[in-house]
N, C-alpha and C positions, 0 to 999 in steps of 0.2 A: 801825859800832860800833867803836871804842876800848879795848882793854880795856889797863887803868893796873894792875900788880903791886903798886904801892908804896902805903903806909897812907896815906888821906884823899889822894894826889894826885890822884884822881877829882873829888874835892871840889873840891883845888884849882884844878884846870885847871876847873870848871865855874865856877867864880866868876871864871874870871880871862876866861875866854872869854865870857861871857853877855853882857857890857856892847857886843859887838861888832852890831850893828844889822847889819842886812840896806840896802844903800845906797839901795836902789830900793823907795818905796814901796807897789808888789802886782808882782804875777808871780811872788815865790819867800816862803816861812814856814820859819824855821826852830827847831827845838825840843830844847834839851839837857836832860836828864834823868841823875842817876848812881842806879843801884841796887848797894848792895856798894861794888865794888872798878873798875867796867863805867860809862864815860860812854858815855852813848848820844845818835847825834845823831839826827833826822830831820827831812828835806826835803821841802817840797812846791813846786812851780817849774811855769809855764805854757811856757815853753821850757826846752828842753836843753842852749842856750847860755848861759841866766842859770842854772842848775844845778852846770852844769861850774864856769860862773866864780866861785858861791858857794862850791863842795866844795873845790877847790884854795885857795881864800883861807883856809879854815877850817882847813886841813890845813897851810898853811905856818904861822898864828898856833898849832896844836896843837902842833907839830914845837917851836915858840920857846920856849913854856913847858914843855912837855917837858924842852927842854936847860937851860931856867934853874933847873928843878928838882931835876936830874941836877949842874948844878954848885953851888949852895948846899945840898942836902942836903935831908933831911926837914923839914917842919915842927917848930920847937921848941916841946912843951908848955906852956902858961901856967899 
C-alpha cells in the first residue's frame, strides 16, 4: 500500500501505472485500486521470484512518477 498526501495524485499515479501489463502471461495478477488519497496495489504470483521481480519493477515505475509529479507540480484545474 502507497499512501500519496497530495490532491488526485493517487489518481494520477493510478492512471499512469495501470497501462503497465504484467510481462508474463499466468503466474502473477496484479490489481490497483485508489480509495481517497491511498493507491493500493495487490499481487497474486505462483512463485516468489516472479513476485519479487513484479514489486520491484512497480516500485521503481511508482518512485518515476512520484518524482515527475514532485517536479511539475499539482495537476492544473480545467
Amino acid at each position: 500500500e502507497s499512501r500519496i498526501n497530495i490532491c488526485n495524485s493517487a489518481d494520477i499515479a493510478l492512471r499512469s501505472l495501470s497501462p503497465d501489463r504484467e510481462p508474463r502471461k499466468g503466474g502473477i495478477s496484479k490489481e490497483l485500486t485508489v480509495s481517497g488519497r491511498t493507491l493500493s496495489v495487490r499481487w497474486s504470483a505462483d512463485e516468489a521470484r516472479i513476485l519479487r521481480v513484479s514489486v520491484n519493477s512497480f516500485l521503481d515505475h511508482l518512485s518515476l512518477v512520484l518524482e515527475t509529479m514532485e517536479m511539475f507540480g499539482p495537476p492544473v484545474s480545467q
